[in-house]
TISE-244721 format. One line per 2 residues: their letters; for each residue x, y, z of N, C-alpha, C. Coordinates in steps of 0.02 Angstrom, whole numbers, plus 50000, padded with zeros to 5 digits. Layout:
residues N
a> X:Y:Z:X:Y:Z:X:Y:Z ~ ...
end
This chain:
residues 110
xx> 50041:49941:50000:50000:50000:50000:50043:50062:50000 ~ 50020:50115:49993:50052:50185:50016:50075:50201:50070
xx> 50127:50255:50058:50155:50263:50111:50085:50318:50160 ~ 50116:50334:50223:50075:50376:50272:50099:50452:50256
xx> 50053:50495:50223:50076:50547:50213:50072:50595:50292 ~ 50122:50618:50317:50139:50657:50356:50103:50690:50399
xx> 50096:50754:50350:50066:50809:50346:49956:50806:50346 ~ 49954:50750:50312:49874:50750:50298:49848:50673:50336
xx> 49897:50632:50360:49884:50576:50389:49845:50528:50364 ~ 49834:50559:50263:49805:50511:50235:49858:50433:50207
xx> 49847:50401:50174:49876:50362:50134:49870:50367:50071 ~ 49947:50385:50012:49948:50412:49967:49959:50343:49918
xx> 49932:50345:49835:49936:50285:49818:49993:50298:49780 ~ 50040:50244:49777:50100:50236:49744:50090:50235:49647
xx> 50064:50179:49647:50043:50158:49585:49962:50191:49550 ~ 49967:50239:49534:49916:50238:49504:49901:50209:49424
xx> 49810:50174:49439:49786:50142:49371:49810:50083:49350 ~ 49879:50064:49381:49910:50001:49358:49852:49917:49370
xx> 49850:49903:49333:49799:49834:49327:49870:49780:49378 ~ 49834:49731:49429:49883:49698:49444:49877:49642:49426
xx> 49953:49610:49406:49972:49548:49377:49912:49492:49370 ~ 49866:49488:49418:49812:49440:49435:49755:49451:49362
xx> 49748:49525:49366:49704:49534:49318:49725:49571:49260 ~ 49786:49554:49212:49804:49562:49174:49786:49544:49111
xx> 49764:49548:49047:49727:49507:49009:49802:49483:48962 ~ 49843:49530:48965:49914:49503:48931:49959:49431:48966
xx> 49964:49446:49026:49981:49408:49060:49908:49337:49058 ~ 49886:49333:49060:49810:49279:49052:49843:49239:48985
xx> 49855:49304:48939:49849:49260:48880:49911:49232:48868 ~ 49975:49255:48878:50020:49223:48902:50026:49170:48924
xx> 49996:49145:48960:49972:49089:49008:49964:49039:48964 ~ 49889:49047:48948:49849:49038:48890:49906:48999:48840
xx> 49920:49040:48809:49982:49044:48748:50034:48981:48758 ~ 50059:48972:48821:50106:48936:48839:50081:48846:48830
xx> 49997:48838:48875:49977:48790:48881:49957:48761:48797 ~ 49948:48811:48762:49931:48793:48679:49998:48749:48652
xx> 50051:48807:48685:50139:48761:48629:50129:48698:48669 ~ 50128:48713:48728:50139:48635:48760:50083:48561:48746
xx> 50021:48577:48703:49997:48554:48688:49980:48542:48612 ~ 50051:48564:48595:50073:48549:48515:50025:48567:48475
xx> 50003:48624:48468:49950:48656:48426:50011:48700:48345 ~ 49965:48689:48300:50022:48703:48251:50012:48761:48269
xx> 50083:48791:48207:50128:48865:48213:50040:48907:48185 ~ 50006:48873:48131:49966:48920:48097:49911:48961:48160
xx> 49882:48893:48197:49855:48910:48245:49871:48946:48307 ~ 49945:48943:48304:49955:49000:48362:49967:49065:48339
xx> 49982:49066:48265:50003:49132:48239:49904:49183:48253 ~ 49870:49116:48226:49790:49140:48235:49764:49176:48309
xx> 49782:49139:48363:49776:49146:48435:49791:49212:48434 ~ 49870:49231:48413:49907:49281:48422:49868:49357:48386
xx> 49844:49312:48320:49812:49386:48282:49721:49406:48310 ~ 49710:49352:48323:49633:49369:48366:49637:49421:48425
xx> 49696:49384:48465:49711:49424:48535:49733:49508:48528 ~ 49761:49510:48472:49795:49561:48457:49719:49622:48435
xx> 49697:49573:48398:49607:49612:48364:49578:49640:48449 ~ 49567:49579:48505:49513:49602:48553:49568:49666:48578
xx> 49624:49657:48565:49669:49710:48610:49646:49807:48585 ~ 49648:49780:48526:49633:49841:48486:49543:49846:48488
xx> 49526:49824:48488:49443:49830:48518:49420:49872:48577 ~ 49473:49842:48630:49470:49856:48697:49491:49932:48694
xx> 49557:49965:48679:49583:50011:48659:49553:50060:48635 ~ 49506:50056:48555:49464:50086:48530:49412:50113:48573
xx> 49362:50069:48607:49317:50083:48662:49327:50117:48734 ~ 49418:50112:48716:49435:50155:48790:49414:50092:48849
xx> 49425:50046:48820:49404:49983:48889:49478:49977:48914 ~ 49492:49966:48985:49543:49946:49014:49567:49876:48995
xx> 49652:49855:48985:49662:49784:48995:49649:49758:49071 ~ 49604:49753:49094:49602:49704:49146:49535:49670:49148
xx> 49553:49593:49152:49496:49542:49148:49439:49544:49181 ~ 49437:49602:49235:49372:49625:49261:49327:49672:49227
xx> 49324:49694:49185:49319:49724:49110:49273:49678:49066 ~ 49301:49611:49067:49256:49594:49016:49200:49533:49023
xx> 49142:49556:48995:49096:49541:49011:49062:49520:48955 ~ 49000:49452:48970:48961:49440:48905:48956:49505:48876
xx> 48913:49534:48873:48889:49598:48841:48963:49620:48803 ~ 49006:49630:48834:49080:49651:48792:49099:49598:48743
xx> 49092:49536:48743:49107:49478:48711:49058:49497:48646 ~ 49010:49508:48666:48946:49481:48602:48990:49547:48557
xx> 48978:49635:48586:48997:49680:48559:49065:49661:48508 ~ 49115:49616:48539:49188:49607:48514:49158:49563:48453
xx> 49115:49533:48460:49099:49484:48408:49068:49485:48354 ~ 49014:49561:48360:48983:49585:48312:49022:49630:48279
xx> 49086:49661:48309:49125:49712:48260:49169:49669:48245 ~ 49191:49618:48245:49236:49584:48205:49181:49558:48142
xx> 49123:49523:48149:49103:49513:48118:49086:49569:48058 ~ 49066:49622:48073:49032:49684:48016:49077:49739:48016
xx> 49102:49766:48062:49132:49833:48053:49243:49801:48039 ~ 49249:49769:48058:49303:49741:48048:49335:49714:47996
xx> 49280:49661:47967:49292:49600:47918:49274:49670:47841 ~ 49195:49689:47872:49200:49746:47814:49243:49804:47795
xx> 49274:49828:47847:49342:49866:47821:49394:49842:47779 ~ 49410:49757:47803:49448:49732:47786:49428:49716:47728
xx> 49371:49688:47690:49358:49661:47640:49362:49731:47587 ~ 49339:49785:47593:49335:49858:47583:49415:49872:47552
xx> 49450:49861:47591:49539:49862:47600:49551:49823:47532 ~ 49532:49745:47540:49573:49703:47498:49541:49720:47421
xx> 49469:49741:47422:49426:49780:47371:49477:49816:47325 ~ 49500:49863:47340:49533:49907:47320:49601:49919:47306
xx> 49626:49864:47335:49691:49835:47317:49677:49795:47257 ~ 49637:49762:47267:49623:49736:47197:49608:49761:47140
xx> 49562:49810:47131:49534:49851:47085:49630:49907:47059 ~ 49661:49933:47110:49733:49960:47084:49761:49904:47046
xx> 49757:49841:47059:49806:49800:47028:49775:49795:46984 ~ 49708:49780:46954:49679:49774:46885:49684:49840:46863
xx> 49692:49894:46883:49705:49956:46840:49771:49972:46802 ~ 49825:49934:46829:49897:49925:46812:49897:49879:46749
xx> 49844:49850:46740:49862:49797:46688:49848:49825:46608 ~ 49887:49795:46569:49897:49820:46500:49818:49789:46467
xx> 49795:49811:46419:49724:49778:46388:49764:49746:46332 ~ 49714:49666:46307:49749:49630:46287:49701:49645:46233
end
């Protein structure tokens, strides 16, 4: 805890905002992460683990949600699940759209 401030006889907090180790969602997945290699899951599927985790991270971020596992909640799950599904996948598909359409514009007519 804090030290005893002096002067006001309150207790001052050292750490502010810091999430602790317990409820870390990095550290969780870490965890997580470890029990997957040890359970011989291929490279593709952990590269997947890795890029999902990385998506809810940036989810969380966007919404201004804290990393700590007290944070998340059905209601946050379904939300994470409907913007990957529509606002996510459709940017992305939007993205690869148009990458495509430049590369057919580069091409010579036969």
């Amino acid at each position: 805890m804090g030290a005893l401030d002096k002067r006001k006889g309150k207790r001052q907090l050292n750490e502010r905002f810091a999430v602790s180790n317990d409820y870390s969602i990095e550290l969780l997945f870490e965890r997580f992460y470890r029990v997957k290699v040890s359970e011989g899951r291929k490279a593709r599927t952990l590269e997947s683990y890795n890029e999902n985790f990385g998506f809810l991270l940036q989810y969380l971020d966007v919404r201004g949600i804290g990393r700590d596992v007290r944070n998340i909640t059905v209601e946050l799950l379904r939300d994470y699940i409907a913007w990957m599904l529509y606002e996510k996948f459709v940017s992305r598909v939007i993205s690869i759209n148009q990458s495509v359409n430049k590369q057919s514009d580069l091409r010579l007519p036969q």
